[in-house]
N, C-alpha and C positions, 0 to 999 in steps of 0.2 A: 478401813477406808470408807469414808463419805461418798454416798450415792444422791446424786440428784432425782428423785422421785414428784411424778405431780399426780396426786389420790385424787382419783375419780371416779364413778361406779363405772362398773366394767356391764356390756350390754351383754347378756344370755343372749345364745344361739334361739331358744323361744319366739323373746323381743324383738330381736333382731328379723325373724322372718314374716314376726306382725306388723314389725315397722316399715319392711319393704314391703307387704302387701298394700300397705296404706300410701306407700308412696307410689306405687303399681299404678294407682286408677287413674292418676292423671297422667299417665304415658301412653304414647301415642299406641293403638291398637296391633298394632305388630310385636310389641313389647310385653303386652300385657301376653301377647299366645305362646310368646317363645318362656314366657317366667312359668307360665302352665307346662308348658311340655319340661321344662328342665327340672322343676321341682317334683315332677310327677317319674324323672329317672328317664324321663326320652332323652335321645341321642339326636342332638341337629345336625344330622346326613345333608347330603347334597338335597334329596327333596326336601326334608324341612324347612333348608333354608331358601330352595326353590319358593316353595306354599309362603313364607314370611315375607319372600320378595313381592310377591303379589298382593299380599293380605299389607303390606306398606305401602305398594301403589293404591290399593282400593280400600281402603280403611272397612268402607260396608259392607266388604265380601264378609262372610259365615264364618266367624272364630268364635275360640272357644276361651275367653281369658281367667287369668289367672283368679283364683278366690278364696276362700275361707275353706272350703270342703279340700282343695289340690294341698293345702299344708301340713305336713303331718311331724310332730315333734321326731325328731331320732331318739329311740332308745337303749342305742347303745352306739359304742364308739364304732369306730370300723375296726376290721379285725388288723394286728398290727403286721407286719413281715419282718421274717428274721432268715437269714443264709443258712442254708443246710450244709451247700458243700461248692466247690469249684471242682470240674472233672476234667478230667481229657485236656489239658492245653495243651493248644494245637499250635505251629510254628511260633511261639510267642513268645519274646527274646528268643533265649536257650534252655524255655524251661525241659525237665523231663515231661515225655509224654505218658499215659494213660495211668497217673497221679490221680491222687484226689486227698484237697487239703479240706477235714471237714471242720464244721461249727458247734459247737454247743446251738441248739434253739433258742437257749434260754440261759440268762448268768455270764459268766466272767471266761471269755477263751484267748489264751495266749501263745499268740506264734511268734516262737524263739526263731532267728535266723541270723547266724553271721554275714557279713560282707558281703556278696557276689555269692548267698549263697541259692539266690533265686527269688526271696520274700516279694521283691519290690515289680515283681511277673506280674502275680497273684494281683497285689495291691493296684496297680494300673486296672486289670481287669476290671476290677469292684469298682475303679474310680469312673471309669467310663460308664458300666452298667448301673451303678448306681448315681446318690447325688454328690456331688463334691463342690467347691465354689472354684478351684482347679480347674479350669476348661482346656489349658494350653497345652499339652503333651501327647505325647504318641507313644502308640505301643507297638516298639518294635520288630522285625522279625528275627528269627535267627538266622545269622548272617553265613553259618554252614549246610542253611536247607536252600541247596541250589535248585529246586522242583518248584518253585512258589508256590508252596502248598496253604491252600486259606487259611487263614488264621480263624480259631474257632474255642471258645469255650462252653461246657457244658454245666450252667450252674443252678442248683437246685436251693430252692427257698420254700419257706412256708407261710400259706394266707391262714392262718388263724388255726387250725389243726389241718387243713389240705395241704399235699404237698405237692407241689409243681417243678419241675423242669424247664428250664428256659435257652435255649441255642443260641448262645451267643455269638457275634460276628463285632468286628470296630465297624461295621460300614451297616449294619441292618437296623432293622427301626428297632429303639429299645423299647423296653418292655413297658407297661403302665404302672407295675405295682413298685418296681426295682427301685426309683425314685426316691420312693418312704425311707429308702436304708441311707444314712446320711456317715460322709466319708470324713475323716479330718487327717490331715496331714503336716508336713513343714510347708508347702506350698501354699496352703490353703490357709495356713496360720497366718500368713503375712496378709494375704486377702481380705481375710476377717478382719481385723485391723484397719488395715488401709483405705480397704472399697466397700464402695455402698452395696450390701447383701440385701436380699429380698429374702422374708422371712419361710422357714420354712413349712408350713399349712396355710391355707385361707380356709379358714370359719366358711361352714356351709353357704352361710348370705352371701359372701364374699365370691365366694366361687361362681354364685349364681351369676352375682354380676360382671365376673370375669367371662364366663360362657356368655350373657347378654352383650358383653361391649366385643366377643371374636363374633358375637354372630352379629352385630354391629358393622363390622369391617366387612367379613363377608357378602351381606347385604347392598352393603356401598360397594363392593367390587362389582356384585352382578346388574346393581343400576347403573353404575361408571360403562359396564360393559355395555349393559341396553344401547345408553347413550352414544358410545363411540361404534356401537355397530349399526345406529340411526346414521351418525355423521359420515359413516365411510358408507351410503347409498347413496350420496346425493352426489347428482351428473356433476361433471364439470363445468357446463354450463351456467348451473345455476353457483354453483362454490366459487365457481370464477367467470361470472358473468361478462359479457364485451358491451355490453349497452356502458350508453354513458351517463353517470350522477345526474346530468342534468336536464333532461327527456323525465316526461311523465312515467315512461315504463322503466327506465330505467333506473330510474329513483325507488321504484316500488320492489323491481327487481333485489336491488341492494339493501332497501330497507325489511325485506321477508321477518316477518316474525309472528310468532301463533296466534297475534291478531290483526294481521294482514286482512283486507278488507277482498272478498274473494269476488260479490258481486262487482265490485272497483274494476277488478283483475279482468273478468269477462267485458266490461265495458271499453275497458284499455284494446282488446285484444281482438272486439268484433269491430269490422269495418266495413262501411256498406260500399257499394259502388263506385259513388264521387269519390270515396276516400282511396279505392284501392286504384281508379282513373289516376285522383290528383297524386300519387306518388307513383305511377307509371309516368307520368309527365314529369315531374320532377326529378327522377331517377335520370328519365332521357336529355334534362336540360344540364344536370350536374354531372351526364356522361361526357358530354361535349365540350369540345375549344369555345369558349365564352360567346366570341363572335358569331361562331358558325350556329350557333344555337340562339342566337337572337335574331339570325337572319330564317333561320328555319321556324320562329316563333313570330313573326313578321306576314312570313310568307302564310303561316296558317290563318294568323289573325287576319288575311286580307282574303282567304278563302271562307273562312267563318262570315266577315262582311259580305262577301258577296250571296252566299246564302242566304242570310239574314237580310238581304234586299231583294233576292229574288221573291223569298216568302212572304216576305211584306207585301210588293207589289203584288202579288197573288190574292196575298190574303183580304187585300185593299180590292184588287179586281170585282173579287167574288163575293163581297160581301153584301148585306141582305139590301141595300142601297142600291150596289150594283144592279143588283138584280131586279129591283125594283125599277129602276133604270132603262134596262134592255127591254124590260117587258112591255115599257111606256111609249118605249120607240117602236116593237114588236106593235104594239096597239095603236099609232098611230099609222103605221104603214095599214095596218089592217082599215083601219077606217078607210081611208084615203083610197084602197084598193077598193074596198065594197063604194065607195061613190062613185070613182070612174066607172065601175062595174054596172052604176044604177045607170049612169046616163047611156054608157054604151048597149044597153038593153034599151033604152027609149028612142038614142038616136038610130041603133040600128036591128029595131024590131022585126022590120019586114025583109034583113036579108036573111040569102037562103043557107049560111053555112052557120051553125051556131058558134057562138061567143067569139062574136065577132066583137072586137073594141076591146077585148080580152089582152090577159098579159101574153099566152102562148101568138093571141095575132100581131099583139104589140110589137113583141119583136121582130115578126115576120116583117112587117111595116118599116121599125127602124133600120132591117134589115134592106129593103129593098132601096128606101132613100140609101142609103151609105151608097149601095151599088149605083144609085141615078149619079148621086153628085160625085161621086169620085172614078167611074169606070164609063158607063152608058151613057150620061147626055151633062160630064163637066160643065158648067156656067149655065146650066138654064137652073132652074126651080121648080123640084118637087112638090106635086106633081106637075107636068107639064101641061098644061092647054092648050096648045100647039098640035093642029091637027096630024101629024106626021109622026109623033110620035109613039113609038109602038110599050107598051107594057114590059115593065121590067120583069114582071113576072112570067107571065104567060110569050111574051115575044110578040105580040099582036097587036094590030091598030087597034088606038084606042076611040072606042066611038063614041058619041056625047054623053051617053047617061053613065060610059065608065066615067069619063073625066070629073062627069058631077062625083059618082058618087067618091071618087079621088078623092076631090076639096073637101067632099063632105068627110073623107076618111080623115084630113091634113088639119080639120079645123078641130075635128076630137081630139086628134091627139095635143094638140098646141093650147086645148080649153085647159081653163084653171083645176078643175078634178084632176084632172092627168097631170099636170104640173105638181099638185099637191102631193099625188101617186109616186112621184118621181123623184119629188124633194126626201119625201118620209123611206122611200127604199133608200137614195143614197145618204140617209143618214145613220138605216140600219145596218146597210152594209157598210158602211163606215166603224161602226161599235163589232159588229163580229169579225172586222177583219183583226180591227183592233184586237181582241180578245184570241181569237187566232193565233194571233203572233206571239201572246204571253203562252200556248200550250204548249210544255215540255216533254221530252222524251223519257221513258224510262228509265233509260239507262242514265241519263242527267239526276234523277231521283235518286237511283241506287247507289251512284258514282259521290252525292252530297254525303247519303247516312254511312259509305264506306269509311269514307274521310272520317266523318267524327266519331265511330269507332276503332278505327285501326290507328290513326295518326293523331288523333286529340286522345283516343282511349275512354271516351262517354256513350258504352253502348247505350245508357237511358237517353238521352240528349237527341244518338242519332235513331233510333225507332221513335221518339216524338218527331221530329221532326219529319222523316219515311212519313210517316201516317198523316203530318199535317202534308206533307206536299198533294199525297192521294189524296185527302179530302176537298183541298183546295181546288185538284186538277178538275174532281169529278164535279165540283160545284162548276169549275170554268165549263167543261164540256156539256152539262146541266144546263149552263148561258147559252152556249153555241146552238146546241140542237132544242132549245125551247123547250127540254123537260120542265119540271117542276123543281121547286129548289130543294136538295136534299139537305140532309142534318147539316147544322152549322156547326163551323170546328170544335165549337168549345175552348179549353186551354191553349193555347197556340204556344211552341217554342223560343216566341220572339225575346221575352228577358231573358231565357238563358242564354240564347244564340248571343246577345248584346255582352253580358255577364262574361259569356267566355271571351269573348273577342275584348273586353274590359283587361279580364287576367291576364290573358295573352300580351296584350299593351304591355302590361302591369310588368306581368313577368322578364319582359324584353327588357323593362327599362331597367329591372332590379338587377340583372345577370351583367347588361351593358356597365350598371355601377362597380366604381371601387369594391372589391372583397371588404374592404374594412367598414364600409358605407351602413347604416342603419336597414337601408333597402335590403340589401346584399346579404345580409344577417340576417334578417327576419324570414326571407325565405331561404336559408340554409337552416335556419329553426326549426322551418315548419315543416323540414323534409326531410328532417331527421327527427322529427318526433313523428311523424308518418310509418319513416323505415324501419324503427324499434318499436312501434307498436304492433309491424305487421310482423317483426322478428316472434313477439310473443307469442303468435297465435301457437308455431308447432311445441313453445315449451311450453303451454299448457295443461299438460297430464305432469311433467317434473314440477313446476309450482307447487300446484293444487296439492302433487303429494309430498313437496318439503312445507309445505305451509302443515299439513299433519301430522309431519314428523316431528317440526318446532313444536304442535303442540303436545306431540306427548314426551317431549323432552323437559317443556316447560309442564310438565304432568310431571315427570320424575324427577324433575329439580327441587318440585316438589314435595317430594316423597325423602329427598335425600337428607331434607331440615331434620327428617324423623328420625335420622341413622346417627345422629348427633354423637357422640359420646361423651361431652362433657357434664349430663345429667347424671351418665353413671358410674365414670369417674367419683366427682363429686360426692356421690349417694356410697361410691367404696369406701372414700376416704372419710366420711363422716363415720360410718362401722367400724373399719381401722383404726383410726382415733378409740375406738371405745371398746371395741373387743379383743384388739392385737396389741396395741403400744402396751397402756399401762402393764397388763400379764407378762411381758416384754422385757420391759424397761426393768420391775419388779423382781423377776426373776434373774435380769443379768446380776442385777446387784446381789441377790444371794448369792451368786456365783461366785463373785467378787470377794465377797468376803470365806467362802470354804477354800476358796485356794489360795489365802491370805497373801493377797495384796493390801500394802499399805503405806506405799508411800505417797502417792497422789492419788485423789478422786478422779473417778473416769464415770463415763454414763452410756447408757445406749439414747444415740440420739435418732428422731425419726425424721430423715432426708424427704421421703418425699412418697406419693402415690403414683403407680401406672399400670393402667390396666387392670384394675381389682388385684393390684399388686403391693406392699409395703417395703421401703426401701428404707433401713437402719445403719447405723455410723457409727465404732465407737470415736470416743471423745471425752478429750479432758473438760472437766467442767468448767475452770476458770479460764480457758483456753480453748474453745470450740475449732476453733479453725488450725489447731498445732495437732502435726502428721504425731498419731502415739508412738509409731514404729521406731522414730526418731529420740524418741525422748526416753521411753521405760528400755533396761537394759534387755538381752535376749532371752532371760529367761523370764522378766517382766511383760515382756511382747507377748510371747509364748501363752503363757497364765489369762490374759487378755483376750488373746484370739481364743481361748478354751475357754473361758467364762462365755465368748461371744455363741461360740459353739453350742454349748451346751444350754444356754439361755434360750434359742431358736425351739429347743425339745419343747420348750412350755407352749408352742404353737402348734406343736403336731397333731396332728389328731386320731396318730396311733403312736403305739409304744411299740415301733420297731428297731428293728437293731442299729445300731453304730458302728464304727469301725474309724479304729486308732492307727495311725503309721507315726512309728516312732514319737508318740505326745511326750514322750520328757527332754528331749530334743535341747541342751542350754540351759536346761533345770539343774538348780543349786539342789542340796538335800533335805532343805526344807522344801520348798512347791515339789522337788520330787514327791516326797513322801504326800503332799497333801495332794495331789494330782491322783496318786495312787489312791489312796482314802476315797475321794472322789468317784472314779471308776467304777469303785468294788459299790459304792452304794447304788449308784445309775444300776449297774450289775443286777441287782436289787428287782428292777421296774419291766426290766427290756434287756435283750439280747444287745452282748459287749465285746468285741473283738478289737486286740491290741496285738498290731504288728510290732516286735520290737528287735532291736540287735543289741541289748545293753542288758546282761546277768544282773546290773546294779537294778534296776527298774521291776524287771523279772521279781527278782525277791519281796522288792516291795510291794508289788501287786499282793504277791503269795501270801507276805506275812499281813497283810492289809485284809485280805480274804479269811485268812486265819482267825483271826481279831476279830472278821466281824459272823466269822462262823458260816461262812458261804461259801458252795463249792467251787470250783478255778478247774480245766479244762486246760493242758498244756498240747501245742504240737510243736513239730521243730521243723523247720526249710532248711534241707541240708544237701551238700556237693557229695555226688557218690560219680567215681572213676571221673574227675574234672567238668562232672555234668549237672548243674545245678538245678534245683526244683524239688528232689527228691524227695516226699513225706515219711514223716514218723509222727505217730500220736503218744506221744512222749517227752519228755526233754531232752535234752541234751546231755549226755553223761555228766562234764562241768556243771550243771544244775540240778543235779539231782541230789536227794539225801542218799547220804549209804546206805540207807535200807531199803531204797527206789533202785540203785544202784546193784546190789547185789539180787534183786527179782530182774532186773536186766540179764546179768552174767548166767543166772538161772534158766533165764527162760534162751539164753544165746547156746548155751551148753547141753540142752535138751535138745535144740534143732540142730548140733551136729551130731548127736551118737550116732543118727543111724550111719551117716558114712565114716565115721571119727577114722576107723580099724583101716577105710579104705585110702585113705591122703597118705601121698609118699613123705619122706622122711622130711623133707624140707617144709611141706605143705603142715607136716605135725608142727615141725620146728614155728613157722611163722602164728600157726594160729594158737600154741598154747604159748609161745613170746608174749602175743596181744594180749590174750588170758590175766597171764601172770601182772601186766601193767594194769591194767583195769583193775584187779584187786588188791594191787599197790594203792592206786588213786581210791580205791573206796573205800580203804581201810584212813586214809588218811579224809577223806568226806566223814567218816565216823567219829573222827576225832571230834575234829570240826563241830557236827553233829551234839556231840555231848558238852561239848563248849558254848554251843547255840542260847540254853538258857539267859546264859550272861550277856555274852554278845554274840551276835549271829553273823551272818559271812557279810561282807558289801555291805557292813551298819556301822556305824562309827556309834552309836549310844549306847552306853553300860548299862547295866541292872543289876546295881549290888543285890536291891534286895531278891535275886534270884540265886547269889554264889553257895546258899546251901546246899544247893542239887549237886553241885561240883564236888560236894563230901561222901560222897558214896563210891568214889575211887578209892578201890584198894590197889593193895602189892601183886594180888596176882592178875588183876584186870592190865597194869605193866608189865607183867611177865608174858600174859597174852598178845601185847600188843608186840612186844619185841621180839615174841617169837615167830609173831607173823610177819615182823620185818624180816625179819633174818630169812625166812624161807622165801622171801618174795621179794628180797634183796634185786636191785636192781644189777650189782654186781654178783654176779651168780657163781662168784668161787670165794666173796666174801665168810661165808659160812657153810658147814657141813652138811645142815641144815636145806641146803637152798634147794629148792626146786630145780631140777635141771630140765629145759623145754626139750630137749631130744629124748628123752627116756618118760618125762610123766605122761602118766595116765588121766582119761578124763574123770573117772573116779576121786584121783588125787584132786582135780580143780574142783570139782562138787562140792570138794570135802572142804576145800579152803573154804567155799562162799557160804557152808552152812556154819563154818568155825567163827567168820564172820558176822553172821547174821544172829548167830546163838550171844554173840556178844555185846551185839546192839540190844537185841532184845533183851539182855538183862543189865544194859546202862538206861532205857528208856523205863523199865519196869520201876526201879531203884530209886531215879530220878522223880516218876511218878509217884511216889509211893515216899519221897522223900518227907521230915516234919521241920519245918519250919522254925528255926529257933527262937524261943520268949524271952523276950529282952526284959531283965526284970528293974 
């Protein structure tokens, strides 16, 4: 049969780990530490891969990457495993317990077993514990152990000359080296075949990068975890923010990302004064029935006016004008007082009471007229000249030089100085009454700044104001009492006072508008980007810290491009290609042709790579995509799945053992026989264990071992008292030769004498019965036996040129043979002769097995020793 092969140089494990160091340096720094530790025989534990997660966040943390010195050639392979023994099966089927079916280590071991005679216990075991392509099956318990007692085996293998024990369970973690020993079955034949198998070694590079792309995954599990253990901190506030898109803060809110603009954020969130006033006011106008809040913003704005008028008028009062003003009238009175003052000193020098003409006599004076014309002398005129008239002051006639000096008093005060005196006071008292009248009360002061703190909400507004009103007052009372003029207000309240009584307008009129109105909207804008600005201030420690969670997420998002695995994919599949397939591919085909198939070309095709993994298919060549299982017959299928089998060895990278369950399964006489051929060479390299239940198969291993002069290892899985499992390292009577045969009966008949004397009559009867049939059957195995040369048992192929051994039969080697029928006669009154089982001796059986044995050994000597006739 034609193999499709494509020759290519195949990469050395050498090459290969020069050629990944070369490919190493341009990997991202995480990669290069982990190819150091893996090549150097470290183990990526949970911290290594911890240390790799961080040294992938931070590239320029301290590692130590891979290089020329960390690579060291293998010098030898690894040591291979081979099954010592299977011990103790514990509830599993119905096998027997504390059994133990052992192995050869090394070469050709054959466990014979009938039907339900346990074999297929055993073989589950191994399929489980070791590798098989068979995943689907269970191993069952025995269904008469009502204790549910764990199921458990105890199976010992060998690492290279150490020998190890291993505790098996179906449920515990298997072992690491158990693996290496690879299973083949009927099951698993059709698998091979059908499904895409993964080869069985990966080439050291290979592995590397299988270990690089799990600790790949790992990596990415514990950044994924970083990340969702960042996301599951964050408030629900900020995850599911209430502000709205369309607000400055809320837009920032919604848009958070690791370059959120943080001073932005502080700007948003601090509010000065006016700001945190204007949305107390706005709060209270969008608290309110439309109406009732236009009338209450009315009513302020007409208190805001009237302040704003009062201050003015103040501010106007007292201003440095004013001032200038009162001082001028101040000074005009003054003059006008120091004139009358001068003449009333000239006119009246020589009276005897000082400051006469004076303001204090003034008054006296206007004082006493009032009393003439209105009380004491109605209808004359002040002062009287009428001699009868007595003094308004004094009560007393007045006598001529009072009445002069009277007139002389009546023409002072009536002269122009004193008129001018008179004019300049009533014009200053005129201005201070005025001014007067403008001074406010305290409580009118405290009563203005309470308002525009508590009900407008502008404590700066109303302490300007507070302090212009005192400034202005103290300037007014500064007028009043002729201080000097103190400090001038400086800034005065008056634009804002206007300003707010503006908004207030403003605001009346927007609230009075349509909702839908542009007015109406503008300030419902402006008072909700107000409200969610001032929302932001208490989420300002949650921002700040999901703005540094984005950004070390955006850090490890990072980090996650580095966890990639398609560069090492990639980087397997390029090795695979060059170190696996062809050796592969290569090998199937010799397969192919030792176990002579040849009706149609098949091939090992390579499916695919994953995970530093190689995935192969067989397939017909002209036909890729046609199921073989379908097409070649069953023992064609059979032959196929074993070539596929056996072709995977050329991948291992140790020579450990195999194991066969029933591999001639549908096999004609030819693939039998060359399956066997087969076997016995592998036998050869590595430990070989073939489960079988077919004597025909059995022989051929034997006679295939023979031929090629290598030793064969028989045991037998056999039913003892309906209980199956039971070991013997032996064959089976049916397969054995008679001379294997009669060392049986030998060695059965030495382990009864000691009780032989002690068995009652019937117990003699049954066991020298058994006796005498056994050395029926091995005398007829002797036949057999000596007929062997020619043809042998379960062979259908002649060999004449062997019938001269068959000449060495004489007449008395018949005589012996028929004498020992006759005594061992199944009908035991057939002849005289016969053995009677109630009366023989074990003596008498000894005797038969060595009359026996004396006669093989001189048909074998004979046969040996036979000359070959020359054909002239």
């Amino acid at each position: 049969m034609s193999v499709a092969t494509t020759p290519s140089a195949p990469l050395t494990e050498k090459a290969a780990l020069a050629d990944l160091l070369a490919w190493a340096e341009k990997r991202p720094a995480w990669q290069k530490d982990a190819l150091r530790r893996l090549v150097t025989g470290a183990t990526l534990d949970d911290q290594a891969i911890a240390e790799l997660t961080e040294l992938c966040l931070d590239p320029a943390r301290a590692h130590t990457p891979i290089s020329q010195s960390h690579i060291v050639a293998e010098t030898s392979a690894a040591e291979p495993i081979s099954l010592v023994s299977i011990k103790n099966p514990t509830a599993i089927n119905a096998l027997a317990s504390q059994q133990e079916l052992s192995f050869e280590p090394s070469g050709l071991t054959v466990i014979y077993g009938d039907n339900g005679s346990g074999k297929s216990g055993y073989v589950r075991v191994l399929k489980h514990a070791c590798r098989s392509r068979d995943e689907k099956f269970a191993i069952h318990r025995d269904l008469e152990d009502k204790t549910d007692t764990p199921q458990s085996a105890e199976i010992c293998f060998t690492r290279g000359v150490n020998t190890e024990q291993f505790n098996w369970t179906p449920d515990g973690e298997p072992h690491g080296d158990l693996p290496s020993v690879s299973i083949f079955d009927s099951r698993s034949a059709s698998i091979h075949v059908e499904s895409t198998n993964e080869v069985a070694y990966i080439p050291r590079p290979m592995r590397l990068l299988e270990a690089l792309a799990d600790a790949s995954d790992r990596i990415k599990t514990a950044l994924d975890g970083k990340i969702a253990t960042l996301k599951s901190q964050v408030p629900l506030a900020i995850s599911n923010p209430s502000q709205s898109r369309e607000t400055a803060a809320g837009s920032y809110v919604f848009g958070l990302s690791a370059k959120s603009n943080i001073p932005q954020l502080d700007k948003l969130a601090a509010f000065t004064d006016q700001e945190t006033a204007r949305l107390t006011t706005l709060e209270a106008d969008f608290a309110q029935d439309p109406k009732r809040a236009v009338a209450r913003l009315d009513n302020q704005r007409g208190e805001v006016e009237r302040i704003q008028t009062t201050l003015q008028t103040l501010i106007g009062a007292t201003s440095a004008a004013a001032f200038v003003e009162i001082n001028a009238l101040r000074k005009t009175h003054g003059d006008a007082v120091e004139a009358a003052s001068l003449a009333s000193q000239q006119l009246f020098s020589a009276s005897l009471l000082p400051e006469v003409g004076q303001a204090a006599w003034q008054k006296l004076w206007e004082a006493a007229r009032t009393y003439a014309d209105t009380v004491a002398y109605p209808g004359k005129t002040f002062p009287s000249s009428e001699p009868d008239t007595l003094c308004v002051l004094c009560q007393q006639p007045l006598g001529a030089d009072a009445m002069v000096r009277q007139q002389t008093f009546e023409s002072f005060v009536k002269s122009s100085t004193k008129a001018d005196e008179a004019t300049a006071r009533a014009k200053l008292d005129a201005a201070l009454t005025q001014l007067k009248g403008r001074m406010l009360r305290l409580g009118d002061v405290l009563k203005s700044g309470k308002f525009l703190a508590t009900e407008i909400g502008d404590a700066a507004l109303a302490q300007q104001v507070r302090r212009a009103f005192v400034v202005v007052l103290w300037r007014l009372r500064a007028m009043v009492r002729a201080y000097g003029e103190p400090k001038p207000l400086g800034a005065d309240p008056l634009q804002a006072l206007t300003a707010l009584a503006t908004d207030l307008k403003t605001r009346a009129a927007q609230l009075s508008a349509d909702t839908q109105s542009d007015d109406y909207q503008k300030l419902k804008s402006e008072y909700l980007e107000l409200k969610e600005r001032a929302a932001l201030a208490p989420l300002l420690p949650d921002i700040k810290a999901q703005i540094a969670r984005l950004k070390e997420i955006e850090s490890i998002n990072t980090a996650l491009k580095a966890t990639a695995k398609k560069p090492i994919t990639d980087k397997n599949k390029e090795l695979s290609d060059r170190m696996v397939t062809d050796a592969l591919r290569g090998r199937f085909a010799r397969e192919i042709g030792k176990l002579k198939l040849s009706r149609m070309p098949v091939e090992l095709r390579k499916e695919k790579d994953r995970q530093a993994v190689s995935y192969f298919r067989v397939a017909l060549v002209e036909n890729p995509n046609a199921k073989v299982g379908e097409i070649f017959s069953e023992g064609e299928h059979r032959c196929v799945a074993l070539a596929a089998f056996l072709a995977e060895l050329v991948t291992a990278q140790r020579y450990s053992g195999i194991v066969f369950d029933d591999p001639m399964s549908s096999l004609d006489h030819i693939h039998r026989g060359a399956v066997a051929s087969r076997l016995v060479e592998e036998a050869e390299h590595r430990q070989v264990v073939v489960f079988t239940h077919d004597l025909v198969f059995l022989y051929e291993l034997r006679r295939e071992a023979e031929k090629a002069n290598w030793p064969i290892a028989f045991r037998n899985v056999r039913r003892q008292q309906d209980k199956p499992g039971y070991i013997e390292n032996e064959l089976p009577d049916k397969a054995k030769s008679g001379l294997e045969m009669c060392n049986a009966l030998r060695s059965s008949l030495k382990a009864a004498k000691p009780g032989f004397d002690k068995l009652t009559d019937t117990q003699r009867t049954i066991f020298c019965k058994g006796t005498i049939g056994q050395l029926r059957d091995a005398w007829e195995q002797a036949i057999s036996d000596y007929i062997r040369p020619v043809l042998e048992r379960f062979d259908n192929k002649v060999k004449p040129t062997s019938m001269f051994k068959l000449g060495i039969l004489t007449e008395d080697d018949v005589k012996r043979v028929m004498a020992a029928q006759s005594r061992l006669s199944e009908d035991l009154h057939s002849s005289a002769q016969a053995l009677n089982p109630e009366a023989v001796s074990l003596d008498d059986l000894i005797n038969e097995v060595k009359a026996l044995e004396g006669w093989i050994q001189s048909i074998r000597d004979r046969q040996k020793n036979a000359v070959k006739p020359t054909l002239n």
